[in-house]
N, CA, C and O of each residue as an XYZ file, in Angstrom:
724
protein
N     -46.305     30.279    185.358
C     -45.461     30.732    186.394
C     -44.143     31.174    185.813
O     -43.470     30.399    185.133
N     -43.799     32.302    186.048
C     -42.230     32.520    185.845
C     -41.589     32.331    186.729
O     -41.935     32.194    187.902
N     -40.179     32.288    186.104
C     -38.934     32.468    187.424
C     -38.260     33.597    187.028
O     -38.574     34.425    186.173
N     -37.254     33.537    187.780
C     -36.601     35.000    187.685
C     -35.034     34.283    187.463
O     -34.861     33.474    188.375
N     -33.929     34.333    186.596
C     -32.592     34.311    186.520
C     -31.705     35.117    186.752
O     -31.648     36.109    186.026
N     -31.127     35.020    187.392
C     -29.751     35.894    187.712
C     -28.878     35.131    187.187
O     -28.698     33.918    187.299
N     -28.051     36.357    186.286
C     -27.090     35.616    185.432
C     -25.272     36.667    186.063
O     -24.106     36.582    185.678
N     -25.910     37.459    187.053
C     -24.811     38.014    187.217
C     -24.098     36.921    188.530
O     -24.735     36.186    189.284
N     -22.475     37.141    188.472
C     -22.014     36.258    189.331
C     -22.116     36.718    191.020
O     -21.940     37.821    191.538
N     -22.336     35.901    191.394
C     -22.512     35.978    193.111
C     -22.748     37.561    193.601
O     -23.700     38.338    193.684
N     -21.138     37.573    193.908
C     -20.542     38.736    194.444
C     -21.031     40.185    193.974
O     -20.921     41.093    194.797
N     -21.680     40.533    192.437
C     -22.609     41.579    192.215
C     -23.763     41.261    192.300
O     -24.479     42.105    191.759
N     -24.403     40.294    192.798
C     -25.961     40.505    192.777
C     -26.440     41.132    193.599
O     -25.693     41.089    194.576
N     -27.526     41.884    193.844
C     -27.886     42.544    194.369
C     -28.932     41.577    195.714
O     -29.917     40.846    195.609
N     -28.245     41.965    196.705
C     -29.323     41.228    197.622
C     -30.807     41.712    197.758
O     -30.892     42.882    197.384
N     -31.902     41.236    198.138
C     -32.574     41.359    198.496
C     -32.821     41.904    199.511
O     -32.345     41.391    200.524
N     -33.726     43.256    199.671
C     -34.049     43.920    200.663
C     -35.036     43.255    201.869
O     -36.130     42.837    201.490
N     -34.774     43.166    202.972
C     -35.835     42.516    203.668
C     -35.609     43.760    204.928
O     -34.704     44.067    205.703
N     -36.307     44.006    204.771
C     -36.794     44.951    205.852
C     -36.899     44.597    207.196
O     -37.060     43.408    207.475
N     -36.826     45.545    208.183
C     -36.072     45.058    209.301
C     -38.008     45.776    210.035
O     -38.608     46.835    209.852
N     -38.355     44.437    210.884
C     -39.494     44.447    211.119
C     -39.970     45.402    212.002
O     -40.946     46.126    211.805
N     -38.955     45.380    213.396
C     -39.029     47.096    214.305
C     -38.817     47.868    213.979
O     -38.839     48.897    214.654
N     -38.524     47.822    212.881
C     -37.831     49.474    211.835
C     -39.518     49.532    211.128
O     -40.106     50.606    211.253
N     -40.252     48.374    210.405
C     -41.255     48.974    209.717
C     -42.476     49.369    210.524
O     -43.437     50.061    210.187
N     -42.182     48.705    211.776
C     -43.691     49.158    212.825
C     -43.504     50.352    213.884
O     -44.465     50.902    214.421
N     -41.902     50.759    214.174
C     -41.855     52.483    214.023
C     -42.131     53.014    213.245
O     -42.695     54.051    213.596
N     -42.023     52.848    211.825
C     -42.057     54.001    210.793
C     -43.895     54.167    210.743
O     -44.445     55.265    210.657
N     -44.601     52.913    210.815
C     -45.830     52.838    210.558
C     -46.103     53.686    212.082
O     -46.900     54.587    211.820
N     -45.920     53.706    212.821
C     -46.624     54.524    214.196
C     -46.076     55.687    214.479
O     -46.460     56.243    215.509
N     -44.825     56.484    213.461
C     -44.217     57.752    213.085
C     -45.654     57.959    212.258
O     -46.210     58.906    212.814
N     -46.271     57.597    211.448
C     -46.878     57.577    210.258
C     -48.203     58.172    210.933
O     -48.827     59.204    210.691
N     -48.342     57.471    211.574
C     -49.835     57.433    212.731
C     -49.691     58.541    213.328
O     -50.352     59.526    212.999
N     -48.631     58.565    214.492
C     -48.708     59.943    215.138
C     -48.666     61.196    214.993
O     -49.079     62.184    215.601
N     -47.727     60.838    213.500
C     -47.839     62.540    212.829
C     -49.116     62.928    212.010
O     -49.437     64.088    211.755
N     -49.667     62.031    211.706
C     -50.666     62.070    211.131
C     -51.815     62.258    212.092
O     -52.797     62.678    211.481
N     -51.997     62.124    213.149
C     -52.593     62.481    214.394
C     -52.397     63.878    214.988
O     -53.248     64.739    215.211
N     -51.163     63.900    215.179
C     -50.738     65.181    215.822
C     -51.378     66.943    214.440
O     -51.708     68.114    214.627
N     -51.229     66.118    213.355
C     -51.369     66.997    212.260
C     -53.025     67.399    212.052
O     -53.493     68.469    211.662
N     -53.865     65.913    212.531
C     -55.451     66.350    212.518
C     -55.624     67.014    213.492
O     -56.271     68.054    213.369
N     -55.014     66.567    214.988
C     -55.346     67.572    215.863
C     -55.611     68.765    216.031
O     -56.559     69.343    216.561
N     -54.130     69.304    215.231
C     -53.697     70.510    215.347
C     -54.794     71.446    214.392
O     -55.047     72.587    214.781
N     -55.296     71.036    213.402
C     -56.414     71.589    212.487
C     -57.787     71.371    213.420
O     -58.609     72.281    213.530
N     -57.901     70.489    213.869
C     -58.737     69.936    214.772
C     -58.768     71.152    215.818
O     -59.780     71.851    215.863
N     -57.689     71.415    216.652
C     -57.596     72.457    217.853
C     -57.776     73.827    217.640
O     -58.139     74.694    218.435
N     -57.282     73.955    215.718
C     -57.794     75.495    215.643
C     -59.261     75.676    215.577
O     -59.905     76.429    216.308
N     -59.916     74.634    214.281
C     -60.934     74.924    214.404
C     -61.965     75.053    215.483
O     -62.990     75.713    215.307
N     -61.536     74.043    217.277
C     -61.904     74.409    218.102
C     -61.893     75.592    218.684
O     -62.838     75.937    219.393
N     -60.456     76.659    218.396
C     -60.806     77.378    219.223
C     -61.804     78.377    218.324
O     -62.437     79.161    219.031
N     -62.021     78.471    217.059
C     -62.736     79.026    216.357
C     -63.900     79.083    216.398
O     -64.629     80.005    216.031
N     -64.163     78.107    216.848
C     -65.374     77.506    217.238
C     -65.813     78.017    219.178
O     -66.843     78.353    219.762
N     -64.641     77.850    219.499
C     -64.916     78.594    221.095
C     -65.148     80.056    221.021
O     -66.092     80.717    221.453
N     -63.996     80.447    220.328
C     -64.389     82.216    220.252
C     -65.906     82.698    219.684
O     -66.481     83.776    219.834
N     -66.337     81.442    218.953
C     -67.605     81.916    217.794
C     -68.294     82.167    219.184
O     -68.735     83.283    219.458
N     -68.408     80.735    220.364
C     -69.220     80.280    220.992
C     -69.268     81.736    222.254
O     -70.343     82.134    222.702
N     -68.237     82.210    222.562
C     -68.023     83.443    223.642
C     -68.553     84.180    223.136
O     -69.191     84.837    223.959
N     -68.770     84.684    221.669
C     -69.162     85.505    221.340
C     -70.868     85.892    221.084
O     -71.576     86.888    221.229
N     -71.071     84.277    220.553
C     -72.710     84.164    220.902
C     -73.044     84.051    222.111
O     -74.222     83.716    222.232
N     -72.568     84.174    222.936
C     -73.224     84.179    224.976
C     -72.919     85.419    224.909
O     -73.924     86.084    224.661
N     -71.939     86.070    225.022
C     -71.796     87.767    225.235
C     -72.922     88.280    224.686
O     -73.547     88.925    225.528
N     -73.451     88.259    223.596
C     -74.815     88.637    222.695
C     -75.929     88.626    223.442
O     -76.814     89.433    223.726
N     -75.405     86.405    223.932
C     -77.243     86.710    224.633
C     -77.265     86.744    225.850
O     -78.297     86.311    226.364
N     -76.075     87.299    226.852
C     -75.709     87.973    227.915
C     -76.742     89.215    227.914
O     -77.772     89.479    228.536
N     -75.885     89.922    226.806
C     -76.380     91.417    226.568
C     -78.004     91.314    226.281
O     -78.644     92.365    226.308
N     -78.537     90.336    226.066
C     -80.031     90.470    225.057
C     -80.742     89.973    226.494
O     -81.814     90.428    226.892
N     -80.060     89.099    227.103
C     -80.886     88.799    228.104
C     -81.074     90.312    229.126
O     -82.174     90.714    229.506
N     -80.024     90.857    229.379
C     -80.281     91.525    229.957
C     -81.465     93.233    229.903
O     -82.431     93.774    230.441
N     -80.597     93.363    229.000
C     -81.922     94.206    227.651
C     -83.439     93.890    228.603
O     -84.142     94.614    229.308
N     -83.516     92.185    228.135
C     -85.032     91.690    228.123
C     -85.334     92.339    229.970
O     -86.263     93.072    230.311
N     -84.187     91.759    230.913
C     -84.851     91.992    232.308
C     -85.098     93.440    232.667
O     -85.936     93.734    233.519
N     -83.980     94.855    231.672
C     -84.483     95.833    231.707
C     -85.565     96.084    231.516
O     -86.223     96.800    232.270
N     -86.022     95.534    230.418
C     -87.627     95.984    229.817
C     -88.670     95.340    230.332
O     -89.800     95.829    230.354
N     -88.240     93.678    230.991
C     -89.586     93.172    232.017
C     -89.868     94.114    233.319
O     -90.972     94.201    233.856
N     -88.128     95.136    233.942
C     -88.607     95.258    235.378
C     -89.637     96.868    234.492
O     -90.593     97.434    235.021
N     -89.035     97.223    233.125
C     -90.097     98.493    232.965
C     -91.438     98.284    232.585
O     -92.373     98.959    233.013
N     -91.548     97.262    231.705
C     -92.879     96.835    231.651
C     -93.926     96.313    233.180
O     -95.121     96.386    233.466
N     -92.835     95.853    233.780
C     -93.941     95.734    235.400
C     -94.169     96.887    235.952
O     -95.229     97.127    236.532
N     -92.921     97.984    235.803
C     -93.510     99.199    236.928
C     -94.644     99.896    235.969
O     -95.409    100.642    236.580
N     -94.888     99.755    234.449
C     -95.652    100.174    233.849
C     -96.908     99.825    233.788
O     -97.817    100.551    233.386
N     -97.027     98.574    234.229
C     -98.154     97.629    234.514
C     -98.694     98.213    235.920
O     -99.894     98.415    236.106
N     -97.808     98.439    236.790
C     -98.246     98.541    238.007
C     -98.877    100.211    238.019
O     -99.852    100.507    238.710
N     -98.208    101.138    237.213
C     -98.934    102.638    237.261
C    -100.473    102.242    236.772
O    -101.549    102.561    237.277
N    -100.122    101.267    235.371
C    -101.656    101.063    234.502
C    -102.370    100.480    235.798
O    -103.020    101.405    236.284
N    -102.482     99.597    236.376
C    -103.080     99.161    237.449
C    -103.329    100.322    238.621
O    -104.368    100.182    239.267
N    -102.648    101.225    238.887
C    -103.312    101.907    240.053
C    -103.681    102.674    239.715
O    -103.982    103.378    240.679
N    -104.119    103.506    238.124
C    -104.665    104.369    237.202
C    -106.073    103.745    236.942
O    -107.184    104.270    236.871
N    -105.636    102.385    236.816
C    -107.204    102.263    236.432
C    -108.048    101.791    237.953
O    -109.232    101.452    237.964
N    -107.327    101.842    238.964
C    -108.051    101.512    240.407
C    -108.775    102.788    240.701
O    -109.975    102.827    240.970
N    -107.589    104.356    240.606
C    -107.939    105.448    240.934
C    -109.264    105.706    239.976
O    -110.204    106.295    240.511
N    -109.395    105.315    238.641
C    -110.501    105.600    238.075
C    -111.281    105.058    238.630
O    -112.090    105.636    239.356
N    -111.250    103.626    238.416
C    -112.599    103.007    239.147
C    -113.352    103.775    240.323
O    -114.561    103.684    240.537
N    -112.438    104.554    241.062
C    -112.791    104.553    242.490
C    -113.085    106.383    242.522
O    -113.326    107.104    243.491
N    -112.926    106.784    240.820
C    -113.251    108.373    240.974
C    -115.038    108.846    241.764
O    -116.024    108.125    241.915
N    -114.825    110.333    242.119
C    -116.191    110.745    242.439
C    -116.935    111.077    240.747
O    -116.430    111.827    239.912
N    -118.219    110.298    240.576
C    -118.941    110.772    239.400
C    -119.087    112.058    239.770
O    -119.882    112.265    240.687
N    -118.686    112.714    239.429
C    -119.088    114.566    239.681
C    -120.473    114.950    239.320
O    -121.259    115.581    240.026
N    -120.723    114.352    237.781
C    -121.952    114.970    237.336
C    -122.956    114.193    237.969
O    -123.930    114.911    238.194
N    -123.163    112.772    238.434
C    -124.206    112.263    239.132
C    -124.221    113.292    240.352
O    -125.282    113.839    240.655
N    -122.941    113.579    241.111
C    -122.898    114.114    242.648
C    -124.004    115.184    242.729
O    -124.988    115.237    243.466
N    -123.498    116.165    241.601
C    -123.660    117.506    241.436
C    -125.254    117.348    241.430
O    -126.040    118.013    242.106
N    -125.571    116.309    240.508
C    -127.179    115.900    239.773
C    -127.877    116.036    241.193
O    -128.879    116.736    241.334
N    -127.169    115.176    242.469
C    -127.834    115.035    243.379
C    -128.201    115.952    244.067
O    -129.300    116.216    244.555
N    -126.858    116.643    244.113
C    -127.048    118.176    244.862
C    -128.294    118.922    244.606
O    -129.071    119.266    245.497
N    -128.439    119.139    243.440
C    -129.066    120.095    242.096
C    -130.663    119.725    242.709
O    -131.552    120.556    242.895
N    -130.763    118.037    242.995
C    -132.197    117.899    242.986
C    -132.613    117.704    244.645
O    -133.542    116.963    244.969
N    -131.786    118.483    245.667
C    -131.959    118.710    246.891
C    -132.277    119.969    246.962
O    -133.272    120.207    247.646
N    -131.691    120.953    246.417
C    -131.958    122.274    246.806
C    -133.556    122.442    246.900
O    -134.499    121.757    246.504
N    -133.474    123.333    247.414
C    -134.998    123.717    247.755
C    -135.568    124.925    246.956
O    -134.668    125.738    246.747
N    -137.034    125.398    246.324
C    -137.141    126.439    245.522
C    -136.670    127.636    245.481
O    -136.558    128.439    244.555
N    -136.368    127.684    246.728
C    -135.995    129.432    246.856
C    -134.498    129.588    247.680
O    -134.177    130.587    248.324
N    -133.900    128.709    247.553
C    -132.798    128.649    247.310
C    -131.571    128.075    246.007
O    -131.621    127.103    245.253
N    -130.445    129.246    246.187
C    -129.767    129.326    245.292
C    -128.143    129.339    245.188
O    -127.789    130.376    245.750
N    -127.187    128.749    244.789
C    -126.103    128.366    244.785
C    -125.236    129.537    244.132
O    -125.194    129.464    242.903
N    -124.420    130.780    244.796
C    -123.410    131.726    244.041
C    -122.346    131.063    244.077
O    -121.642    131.648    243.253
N    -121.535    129.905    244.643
C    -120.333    129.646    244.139
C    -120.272    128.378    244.786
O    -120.658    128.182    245.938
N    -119.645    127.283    243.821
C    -118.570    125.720    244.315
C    -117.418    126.006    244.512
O    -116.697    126.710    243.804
N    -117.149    125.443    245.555
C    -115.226    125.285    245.316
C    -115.475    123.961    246.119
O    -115.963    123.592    247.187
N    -114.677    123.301    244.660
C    -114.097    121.671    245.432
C    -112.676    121.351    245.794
O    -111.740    121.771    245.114
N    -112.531    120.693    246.741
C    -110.953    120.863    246.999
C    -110.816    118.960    246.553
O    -111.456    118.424    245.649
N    -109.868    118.296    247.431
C    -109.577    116.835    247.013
C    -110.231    116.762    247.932
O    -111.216    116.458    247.259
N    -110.823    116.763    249.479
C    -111.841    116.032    250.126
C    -112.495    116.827    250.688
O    -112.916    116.610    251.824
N    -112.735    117.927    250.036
C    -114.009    118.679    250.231
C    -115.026    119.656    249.191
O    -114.483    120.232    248.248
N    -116.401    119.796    249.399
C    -117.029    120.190    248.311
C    -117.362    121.565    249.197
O    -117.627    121.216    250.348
N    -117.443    123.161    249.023
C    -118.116    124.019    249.881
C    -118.796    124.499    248.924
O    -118.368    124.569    247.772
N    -119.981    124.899    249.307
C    -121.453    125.148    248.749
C    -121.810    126.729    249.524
O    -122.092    126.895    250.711
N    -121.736    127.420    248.820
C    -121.891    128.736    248.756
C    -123.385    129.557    248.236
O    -123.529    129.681    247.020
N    -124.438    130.087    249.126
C    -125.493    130.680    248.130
C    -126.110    131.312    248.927
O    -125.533    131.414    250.010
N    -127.326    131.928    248.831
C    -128.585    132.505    249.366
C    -129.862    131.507    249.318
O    -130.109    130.730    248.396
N    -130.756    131.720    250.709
C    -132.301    131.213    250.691
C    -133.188    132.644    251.088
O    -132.677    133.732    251.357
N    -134.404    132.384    251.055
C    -135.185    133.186    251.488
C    -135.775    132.911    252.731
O    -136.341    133.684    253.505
N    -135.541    131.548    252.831
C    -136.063    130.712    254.390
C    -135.013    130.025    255.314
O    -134.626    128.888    255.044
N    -134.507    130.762    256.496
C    -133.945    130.100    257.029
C    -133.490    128.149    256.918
O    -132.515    127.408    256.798
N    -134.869    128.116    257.049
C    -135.648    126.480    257.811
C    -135.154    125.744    256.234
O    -135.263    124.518    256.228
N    -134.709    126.286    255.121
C    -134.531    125.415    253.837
C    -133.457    125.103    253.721
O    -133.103    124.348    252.816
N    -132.587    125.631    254.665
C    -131.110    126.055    255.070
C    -130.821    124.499    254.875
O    -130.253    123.718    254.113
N    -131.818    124.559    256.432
C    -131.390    123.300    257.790
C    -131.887    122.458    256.860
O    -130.830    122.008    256.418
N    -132.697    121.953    256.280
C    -133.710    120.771    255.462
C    -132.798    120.180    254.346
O    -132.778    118.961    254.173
N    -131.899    121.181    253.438
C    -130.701    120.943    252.915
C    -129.373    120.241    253.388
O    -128.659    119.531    252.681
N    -129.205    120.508    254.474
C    -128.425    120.804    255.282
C    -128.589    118.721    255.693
O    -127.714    117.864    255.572
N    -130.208    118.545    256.222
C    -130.204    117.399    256.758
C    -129.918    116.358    255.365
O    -129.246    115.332    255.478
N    -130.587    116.833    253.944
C    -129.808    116.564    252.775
C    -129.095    115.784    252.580
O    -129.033    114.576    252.351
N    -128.397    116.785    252.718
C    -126.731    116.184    252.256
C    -126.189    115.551    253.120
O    -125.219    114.882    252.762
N    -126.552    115.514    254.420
C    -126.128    113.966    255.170
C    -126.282    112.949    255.015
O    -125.564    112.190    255.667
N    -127.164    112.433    254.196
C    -127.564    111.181    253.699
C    -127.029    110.770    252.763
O    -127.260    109.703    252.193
N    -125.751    112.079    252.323
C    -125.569    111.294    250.688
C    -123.862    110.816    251.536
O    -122.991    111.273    252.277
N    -124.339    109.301    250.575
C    -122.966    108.496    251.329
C    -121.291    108.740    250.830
O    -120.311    108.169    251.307
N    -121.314    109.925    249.559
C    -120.092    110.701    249.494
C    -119.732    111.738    250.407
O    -118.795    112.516    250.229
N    -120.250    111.732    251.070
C    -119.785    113.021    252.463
C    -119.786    112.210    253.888
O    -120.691    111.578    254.431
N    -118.107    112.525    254.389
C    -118.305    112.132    255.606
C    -119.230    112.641    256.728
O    -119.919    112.095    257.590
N    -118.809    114.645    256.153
C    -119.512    114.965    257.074
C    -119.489    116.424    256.686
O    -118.496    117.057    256.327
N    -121.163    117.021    256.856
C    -121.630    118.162    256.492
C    -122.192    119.036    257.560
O    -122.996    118.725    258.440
N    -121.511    120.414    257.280
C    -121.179    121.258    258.412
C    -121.922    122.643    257.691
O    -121.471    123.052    256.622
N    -122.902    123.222    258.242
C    -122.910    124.539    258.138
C    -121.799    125.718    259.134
O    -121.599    125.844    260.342
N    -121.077    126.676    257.463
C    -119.563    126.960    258.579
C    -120.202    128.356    258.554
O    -119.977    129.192    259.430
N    -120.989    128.559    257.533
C    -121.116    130.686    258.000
C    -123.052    130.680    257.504
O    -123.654    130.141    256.575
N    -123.381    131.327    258.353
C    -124.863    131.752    258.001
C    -125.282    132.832    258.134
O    -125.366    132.917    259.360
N    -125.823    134.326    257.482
C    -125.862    135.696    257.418
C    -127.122    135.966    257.099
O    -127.552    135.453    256.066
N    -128.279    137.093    258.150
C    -129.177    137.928    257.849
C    -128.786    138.755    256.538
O    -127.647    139.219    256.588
N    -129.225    138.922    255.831
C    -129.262    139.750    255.104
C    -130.569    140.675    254.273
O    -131.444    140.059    253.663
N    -130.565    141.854    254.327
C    -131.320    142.048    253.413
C    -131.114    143.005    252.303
O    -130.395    143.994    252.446
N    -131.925    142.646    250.850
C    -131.263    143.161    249.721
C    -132.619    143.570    248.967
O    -133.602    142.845    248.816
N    -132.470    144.776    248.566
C    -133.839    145.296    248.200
C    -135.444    145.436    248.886
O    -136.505    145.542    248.270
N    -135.274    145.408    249.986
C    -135.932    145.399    250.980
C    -136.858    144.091    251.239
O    -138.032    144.054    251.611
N    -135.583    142.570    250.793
C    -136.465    141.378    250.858
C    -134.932    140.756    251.356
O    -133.804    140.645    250.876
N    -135.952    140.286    253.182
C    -134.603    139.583    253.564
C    -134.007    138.035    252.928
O    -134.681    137.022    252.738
N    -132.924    138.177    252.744
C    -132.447    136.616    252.519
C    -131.312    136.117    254.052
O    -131.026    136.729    255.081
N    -130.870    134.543    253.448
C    -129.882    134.402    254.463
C    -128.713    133.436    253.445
O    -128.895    132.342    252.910
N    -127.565    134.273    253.441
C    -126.071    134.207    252.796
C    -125.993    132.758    253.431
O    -126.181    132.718    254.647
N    -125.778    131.733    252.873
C    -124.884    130.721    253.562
C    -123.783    130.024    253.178
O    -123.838    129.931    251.952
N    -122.659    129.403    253.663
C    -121.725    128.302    253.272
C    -122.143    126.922    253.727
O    -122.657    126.717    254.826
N    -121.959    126.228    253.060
C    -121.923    124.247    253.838
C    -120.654    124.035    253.731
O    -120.063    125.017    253.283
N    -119.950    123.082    253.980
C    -119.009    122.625    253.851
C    -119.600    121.263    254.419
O    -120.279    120.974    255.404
N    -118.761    120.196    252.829
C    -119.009    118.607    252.917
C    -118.032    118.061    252.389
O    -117.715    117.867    251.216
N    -117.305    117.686    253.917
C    -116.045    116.609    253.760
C    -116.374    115.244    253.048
O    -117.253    114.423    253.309
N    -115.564    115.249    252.231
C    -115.807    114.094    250.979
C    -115.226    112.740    252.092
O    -114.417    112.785    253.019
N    -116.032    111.583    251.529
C    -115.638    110.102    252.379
C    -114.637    109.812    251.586
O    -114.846    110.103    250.409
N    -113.095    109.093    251.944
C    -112.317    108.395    250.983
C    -112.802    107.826    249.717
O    -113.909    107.300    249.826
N    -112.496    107.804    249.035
C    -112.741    107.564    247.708
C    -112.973    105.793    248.162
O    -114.089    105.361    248.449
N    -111.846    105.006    248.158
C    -111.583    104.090    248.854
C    -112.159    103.304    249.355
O    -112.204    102.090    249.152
N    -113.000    104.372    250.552
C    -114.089    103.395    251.575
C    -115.249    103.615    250.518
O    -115.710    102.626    251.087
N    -115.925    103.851    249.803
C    -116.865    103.884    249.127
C    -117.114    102.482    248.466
O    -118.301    102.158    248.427
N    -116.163    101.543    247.911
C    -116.060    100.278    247.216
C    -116.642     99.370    248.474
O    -116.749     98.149    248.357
């Protein structure tokens, strides 16, 4: 153990510091608060750095979201054409079966000079040599369940090279496409 001597007289010795106890537990909570106030403040920038980052990633997926609902409402109306494209197909007239049918009604001695099809109608244009193959045609094509309804519209004596024929038109209103399913 040591001691300590003071050899100087009284009156120069140096007193001893003793610290004044509310003086050291302000200085210690000066110590604290600035030291607080100082993390904060690094603390508050990097928040807002962190906020601006954060506004800036929502503005993005603001924008991206919206993008996406542009392209869902175009992808649905695109869906919805593909869907009534492929209904209208489904629900087309086979032409070449129709025609097939036509083809294997006519009668021998009759003959077809011109088609014209419109959207709900087919007119059938030609010559017979027999009245009566006209009408027999005629009862035909009523049976076929693509025609609402079949009309003889013009019928003509004719004769050509001294062998009579008879000129005729039909006309056969097509059934909705529609009601056919």
């Amino acid at each position: 153990m040591m001691s300590e001597v003071n050899l100087l007289p009284v009156k120069y010795r140096a007193k001893r510091f003793k610290p004044n106890k509310k003086l050291v537990v302000v200085i210690i909570l000066l110590l604290i608060s600035s030291s607080t106030i100082i993390y904060l403040g690094i603390y508050s920038k990097q928040l807002k750095e962190a906020l601006f980052e954060t506004s800036a990633r929502l503005a993005y997926i603001e924008r991206q979201v919206a993008e996406k609902e542009i392209y869902s409402h175009t992808l649905y109306n695109l869906t919805e054409v593909k869907t009534a494209i492929h209904r209208k197909f489904n629900q087309r007239v086979y032409w070449g079966d129709l025609l097939a049918q036509i083809n294997s009604i006519v009668p021998p001695n009759t003959w077809f000079t011109q088609l014209h099809i419109n959207d709900m109608s087919i007119v059938l244009s030609g010559f017979s040599t027999d009245f009566a193959e006209i009408g027999l045609m005629l009862s035909s094509l009523r049976t076929f369940n693509e025609f609402d309804a079949v009309r003889l519209s013009q019928a003509q004596r004719n004769t050509i090279d001294d062998a009579t024929v008879f000129s005729f038109q039909i006309i056969c209103s097509m059934v909705n496409v529609e009601d056919l399913q």
